[in-house]
C-alpha positions as CSV (number, residue, x, y, z in Angstrom):
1,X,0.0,0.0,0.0
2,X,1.2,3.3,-0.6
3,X,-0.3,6.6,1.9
4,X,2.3,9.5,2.2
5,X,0.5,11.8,4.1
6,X,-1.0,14.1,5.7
7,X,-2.3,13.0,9.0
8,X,-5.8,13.5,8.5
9,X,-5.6,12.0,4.7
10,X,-3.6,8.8,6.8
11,X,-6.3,8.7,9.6
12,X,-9.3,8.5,6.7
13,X,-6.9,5.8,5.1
14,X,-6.9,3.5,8.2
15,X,-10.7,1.6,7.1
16,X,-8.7,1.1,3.6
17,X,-5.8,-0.1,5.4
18,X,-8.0,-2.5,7.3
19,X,-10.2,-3.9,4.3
20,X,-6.6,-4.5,2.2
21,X,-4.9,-6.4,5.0
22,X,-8.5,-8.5,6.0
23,X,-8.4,-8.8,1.9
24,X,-4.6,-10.3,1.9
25,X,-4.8,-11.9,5.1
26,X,-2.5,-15.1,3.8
27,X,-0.4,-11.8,2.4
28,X,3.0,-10.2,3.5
29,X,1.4,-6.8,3.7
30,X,4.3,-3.7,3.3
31,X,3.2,0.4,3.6
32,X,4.7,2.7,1.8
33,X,4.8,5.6,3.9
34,X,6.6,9.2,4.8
35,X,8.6,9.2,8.6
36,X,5.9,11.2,10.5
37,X,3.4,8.2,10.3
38,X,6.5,5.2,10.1
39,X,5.5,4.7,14.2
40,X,2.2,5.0,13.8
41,X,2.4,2.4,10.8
42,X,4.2,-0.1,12.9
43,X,1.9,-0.2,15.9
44,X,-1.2,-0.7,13.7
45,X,-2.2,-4.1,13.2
46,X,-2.7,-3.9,9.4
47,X,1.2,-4.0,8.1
48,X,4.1,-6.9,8.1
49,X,6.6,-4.1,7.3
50,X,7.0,-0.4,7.1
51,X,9.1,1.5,4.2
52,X,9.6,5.2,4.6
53,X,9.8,7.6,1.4
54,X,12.2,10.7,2.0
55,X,10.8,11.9,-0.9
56,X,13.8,13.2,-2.7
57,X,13.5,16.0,-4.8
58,X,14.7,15.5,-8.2
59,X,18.2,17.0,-8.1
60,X,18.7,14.5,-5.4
61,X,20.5,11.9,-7.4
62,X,21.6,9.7,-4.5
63,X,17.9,10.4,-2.5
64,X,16.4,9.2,-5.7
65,X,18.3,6.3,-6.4
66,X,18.0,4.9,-3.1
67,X,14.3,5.0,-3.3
68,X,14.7,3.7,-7.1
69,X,16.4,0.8,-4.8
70,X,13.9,0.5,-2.6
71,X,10.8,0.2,-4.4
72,X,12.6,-2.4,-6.6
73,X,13.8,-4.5,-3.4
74,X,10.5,-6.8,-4.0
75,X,8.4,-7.8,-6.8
76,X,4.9,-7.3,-5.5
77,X,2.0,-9.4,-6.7
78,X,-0.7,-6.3,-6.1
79,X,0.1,-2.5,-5.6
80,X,-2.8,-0.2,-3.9
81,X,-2.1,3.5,-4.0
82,X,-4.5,4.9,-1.7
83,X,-2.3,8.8,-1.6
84,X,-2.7,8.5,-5.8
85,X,-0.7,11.5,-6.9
86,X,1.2,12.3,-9.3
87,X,4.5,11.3,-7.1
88,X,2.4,7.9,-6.0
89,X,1.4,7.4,-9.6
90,X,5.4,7.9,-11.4
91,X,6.5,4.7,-8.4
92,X,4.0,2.3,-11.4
93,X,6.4,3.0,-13.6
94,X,9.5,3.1,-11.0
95,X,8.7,-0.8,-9.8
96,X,7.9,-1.8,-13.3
97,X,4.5,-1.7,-14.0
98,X,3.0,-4.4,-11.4
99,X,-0.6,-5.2,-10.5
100,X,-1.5,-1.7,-9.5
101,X,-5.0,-0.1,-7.8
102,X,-5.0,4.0,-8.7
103,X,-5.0,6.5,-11.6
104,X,-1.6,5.6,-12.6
105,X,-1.7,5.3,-16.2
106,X,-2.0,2.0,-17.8
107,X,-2.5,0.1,-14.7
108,X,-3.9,-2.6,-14.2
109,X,-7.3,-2.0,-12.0
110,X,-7.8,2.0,-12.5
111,X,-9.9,4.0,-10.6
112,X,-11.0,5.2,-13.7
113,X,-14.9,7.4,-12.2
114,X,-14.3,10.6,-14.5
115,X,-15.6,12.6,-11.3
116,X,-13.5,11.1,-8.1
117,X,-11.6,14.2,-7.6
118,X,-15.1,15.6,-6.2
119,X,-15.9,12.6,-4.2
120,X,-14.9,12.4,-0.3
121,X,-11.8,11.0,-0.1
122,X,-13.7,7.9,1.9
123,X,-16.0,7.2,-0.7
124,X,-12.9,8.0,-3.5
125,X,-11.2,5.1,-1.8
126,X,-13.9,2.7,-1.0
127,X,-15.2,2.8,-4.7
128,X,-11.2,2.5,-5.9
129,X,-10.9,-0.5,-3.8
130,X,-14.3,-2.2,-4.9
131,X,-13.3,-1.9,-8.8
132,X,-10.2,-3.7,-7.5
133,X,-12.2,-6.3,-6.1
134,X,-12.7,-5.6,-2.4
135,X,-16.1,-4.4,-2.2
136,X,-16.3,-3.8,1.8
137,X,-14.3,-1.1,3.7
138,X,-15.0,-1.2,7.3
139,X,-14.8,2.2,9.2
140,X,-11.6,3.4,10.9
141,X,-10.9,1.2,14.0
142,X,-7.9,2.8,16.1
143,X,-9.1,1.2,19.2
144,X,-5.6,-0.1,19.3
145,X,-3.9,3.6,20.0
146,X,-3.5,4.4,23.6
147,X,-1.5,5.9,26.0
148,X,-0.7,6.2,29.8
149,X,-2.1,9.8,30.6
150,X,-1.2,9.0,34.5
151,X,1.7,12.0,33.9
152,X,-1.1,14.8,32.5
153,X,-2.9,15.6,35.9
154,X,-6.0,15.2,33.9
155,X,-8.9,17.9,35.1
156,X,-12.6,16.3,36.0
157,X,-14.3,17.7,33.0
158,X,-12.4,19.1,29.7
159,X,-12.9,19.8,26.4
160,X,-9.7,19.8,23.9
161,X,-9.2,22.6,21.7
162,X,-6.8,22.5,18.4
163,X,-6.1,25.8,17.3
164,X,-2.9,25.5,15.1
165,X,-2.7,24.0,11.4
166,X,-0.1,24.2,8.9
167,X,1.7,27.1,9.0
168,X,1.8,27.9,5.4
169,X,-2.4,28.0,5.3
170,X,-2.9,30.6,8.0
171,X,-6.2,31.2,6.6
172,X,-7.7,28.2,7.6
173,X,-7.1,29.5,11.3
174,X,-10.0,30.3,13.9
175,X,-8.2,33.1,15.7
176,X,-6.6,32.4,19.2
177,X,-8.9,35.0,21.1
178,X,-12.2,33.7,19.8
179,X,-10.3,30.0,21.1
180,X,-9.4,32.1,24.6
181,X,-13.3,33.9,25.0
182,X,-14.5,30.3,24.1
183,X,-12.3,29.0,27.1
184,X,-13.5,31.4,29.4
185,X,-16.7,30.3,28.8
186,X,-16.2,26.8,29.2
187,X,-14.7,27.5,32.3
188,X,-17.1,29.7,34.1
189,X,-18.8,26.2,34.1
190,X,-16.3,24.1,35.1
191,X,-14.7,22.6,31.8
192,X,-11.1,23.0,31.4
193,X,-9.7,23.5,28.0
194,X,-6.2,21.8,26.8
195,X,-4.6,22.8,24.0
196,X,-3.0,20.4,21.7
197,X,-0.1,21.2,19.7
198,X,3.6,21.5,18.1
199,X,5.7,24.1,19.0
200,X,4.9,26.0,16.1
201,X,1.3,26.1,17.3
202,X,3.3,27.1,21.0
203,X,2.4,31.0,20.6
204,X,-1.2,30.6,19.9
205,X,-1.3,28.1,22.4
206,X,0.4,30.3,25.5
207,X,-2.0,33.0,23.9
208,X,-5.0,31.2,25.1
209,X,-3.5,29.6,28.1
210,X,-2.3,33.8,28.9
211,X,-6.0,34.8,28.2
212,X,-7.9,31.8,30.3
213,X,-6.1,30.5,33.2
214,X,-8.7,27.1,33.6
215,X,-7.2,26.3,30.3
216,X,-3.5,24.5,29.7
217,X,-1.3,24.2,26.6
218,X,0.3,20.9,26.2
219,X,2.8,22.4,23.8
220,X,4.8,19.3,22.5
221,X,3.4,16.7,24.9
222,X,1.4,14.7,22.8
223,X,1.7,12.5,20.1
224,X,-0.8,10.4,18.1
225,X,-1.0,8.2,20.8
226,X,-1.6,10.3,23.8
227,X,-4.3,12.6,21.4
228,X,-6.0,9.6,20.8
229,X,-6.4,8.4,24.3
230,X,-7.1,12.2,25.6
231,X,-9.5,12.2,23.4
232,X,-11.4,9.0,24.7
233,X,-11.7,10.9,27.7
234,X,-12.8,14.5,26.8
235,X,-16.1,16.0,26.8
236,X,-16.1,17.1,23.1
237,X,-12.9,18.7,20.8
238,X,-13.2,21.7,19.0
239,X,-10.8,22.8,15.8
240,X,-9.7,24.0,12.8
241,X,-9.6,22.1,9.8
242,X,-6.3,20.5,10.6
243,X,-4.9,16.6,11.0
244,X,-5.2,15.9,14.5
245,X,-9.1,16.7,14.4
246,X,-9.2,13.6,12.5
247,X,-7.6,11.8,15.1
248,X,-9.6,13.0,17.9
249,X,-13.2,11.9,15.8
250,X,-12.0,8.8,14.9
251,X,-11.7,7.8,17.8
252,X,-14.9,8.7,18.8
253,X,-14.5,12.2,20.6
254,X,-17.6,14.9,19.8
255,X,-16.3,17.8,17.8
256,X,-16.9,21.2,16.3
257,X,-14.8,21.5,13.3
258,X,-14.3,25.0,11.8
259,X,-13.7,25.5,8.3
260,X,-13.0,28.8,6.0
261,X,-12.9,28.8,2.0
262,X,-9.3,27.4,2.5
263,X,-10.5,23.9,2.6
264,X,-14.1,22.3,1.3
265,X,-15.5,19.7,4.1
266,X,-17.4,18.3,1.1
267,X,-13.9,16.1,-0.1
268,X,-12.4,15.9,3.8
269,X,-14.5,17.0,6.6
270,X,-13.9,14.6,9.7
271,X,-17.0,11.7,9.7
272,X,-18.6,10.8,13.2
273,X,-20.2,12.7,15.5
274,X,-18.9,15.9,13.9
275,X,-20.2,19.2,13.3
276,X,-19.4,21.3,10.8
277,X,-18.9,25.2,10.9
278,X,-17.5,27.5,7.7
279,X,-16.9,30.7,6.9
280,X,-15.0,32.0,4.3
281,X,-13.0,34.3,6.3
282,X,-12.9,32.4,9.9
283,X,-12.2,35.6,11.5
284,X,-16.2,35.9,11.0
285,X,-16.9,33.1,12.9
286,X,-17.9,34.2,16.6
287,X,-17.9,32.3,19.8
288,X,-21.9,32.2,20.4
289,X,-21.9,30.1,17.6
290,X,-19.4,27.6,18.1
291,X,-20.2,27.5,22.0
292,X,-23.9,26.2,21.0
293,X,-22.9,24.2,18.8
294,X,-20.0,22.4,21.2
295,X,-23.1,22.1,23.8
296,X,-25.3,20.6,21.2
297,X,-22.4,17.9,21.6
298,X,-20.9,17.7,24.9
């Protein structure tokens, strides 16, 4: 199987994952996969071995022939590219052409629907999958992420708030003191906010956690592991349009997920028990409105 990225493309990749290994059970089943999910990959249950792509620009002549190398280390009998890119789709012709599931050209089971690139990417993959003969795809099951939270001093009641995203698409940003007037509120009735997210996330993060006191930034404390098992326990999450809100629903958590023109929820909104909030500019978006609809929820 081959899934680069990002998180939340991975996370809506994981019932694929499960429908291809319960599909190859007798199979040695290998990922093809960038490092940030390598760990991730390994712990599943759906993969006998993990290869990373460095992804090597072109000038790279050593990156590239190494990974030339690798994808040529084994002569697979059945090739499912579930991230189907451009990149994904050249690696057909890179490994010579085997049994392949995708849009590369000439392969052998093509997701050939004139209009996938407007489908959700679940049902884009599901249908790929059943025109290469595995008809069921199960929903994502990550029951088997967890983590000790016995070090987070873990208030009564909380909600988790995710207020960063990648840096390069600011615009798909709910500003940090609508995040901070929405944790005084919480608070006021006795749900703490914590705040999930990488350093670069850290100054909106101490924003909020400056602005609200009941509410905590765990700035670089969490990894896929501990989100998914924080989440388990929260009242609801609420976020912007970003990877680990994708984590947080699949494993079950309530969430409000805020969305501006930067993204369209109709090809990768979160699925479960989700709401779904857009404005074009998210700067428009006021408190009131995601507070009721986080209640609705909780």
């Amino acid at each position: 199987m081959i899934k680069l990225s990002a998180l939340g493309d991975f996370i809506q990749a994981c019932g694929p994952f499960a429908a291809i290994r319960e599909h190859h059970r007798q199979d040695r089943v290998t990922l093809l996969t960038t490092r940030p999910f390598a760990a991730l990959a390994e712990a599943s249950p759906w993969f006998d071995e993990v290869w990373v792509d460095t992804r090597p620009k072109a000038w790279d002549v050593v990156g590239v022939l190494k990974l030339r190398k690798l994808l040529r280390r084994r002569k697979f009998d059945m090739v499912y590219d579930l991230q189907t890119s451009d990149r994904s789709s050249g690696y057909f012709h890179v490994m010579g052409g085997p049994p392949w599931s995708g849009i590369a050209a000439g392969c052998s089971h093509p997701h050939d629907n004139p209009g996938r690139d407007s489908m959700h990417s679940i049902e884009r993959q599901a249908e790929q999958l059943a025109m290469a003969g595995i008809p069921t795809v199960p929903p994502a099951d990550l029951s088997w992420l967890t983590a000790d939270l016995a070090g987070f001093d873990l208030p009564q009641r909380f909600v988790l708030m995710i207020p960063g995203g990648a840096p390069h698409r600011p615009g798909k940003r709910w500003p940090a003191e609508r995040f901070a007037a929405l944790a005084r509120r919480l608070a006021a009735d006795g749900i703490a906010s914590l705040l999930l997210g990488t350093a670069a996330d850290g100054p909106a993060l101490d924003a909020i956690a400056a602005a609200c006191p009941a509410a905590r930034a765990l700035t670089d404390r969490t990894g896929f592991a501990e989100i998914a098992a924080l989440a388990r326990r929260a009242v609801a999450a609420v976020g912007n349009d970003t990877g680990p809100m994708h984590l947080v629903t699949a494993v079950g958590c309530p969430a409000v997920v805020l969305f501006s023109a930067a993204s369209d929820p109709d090809l990768c909104a979160p699925r479960g028990r989700v709401t779904l909030l857009r404005r074009d500019d998210l700067a428009q978006l006021g408190e009131d409105e995601v507070e009721a609809a986080l209640r609705r929820l909780a």
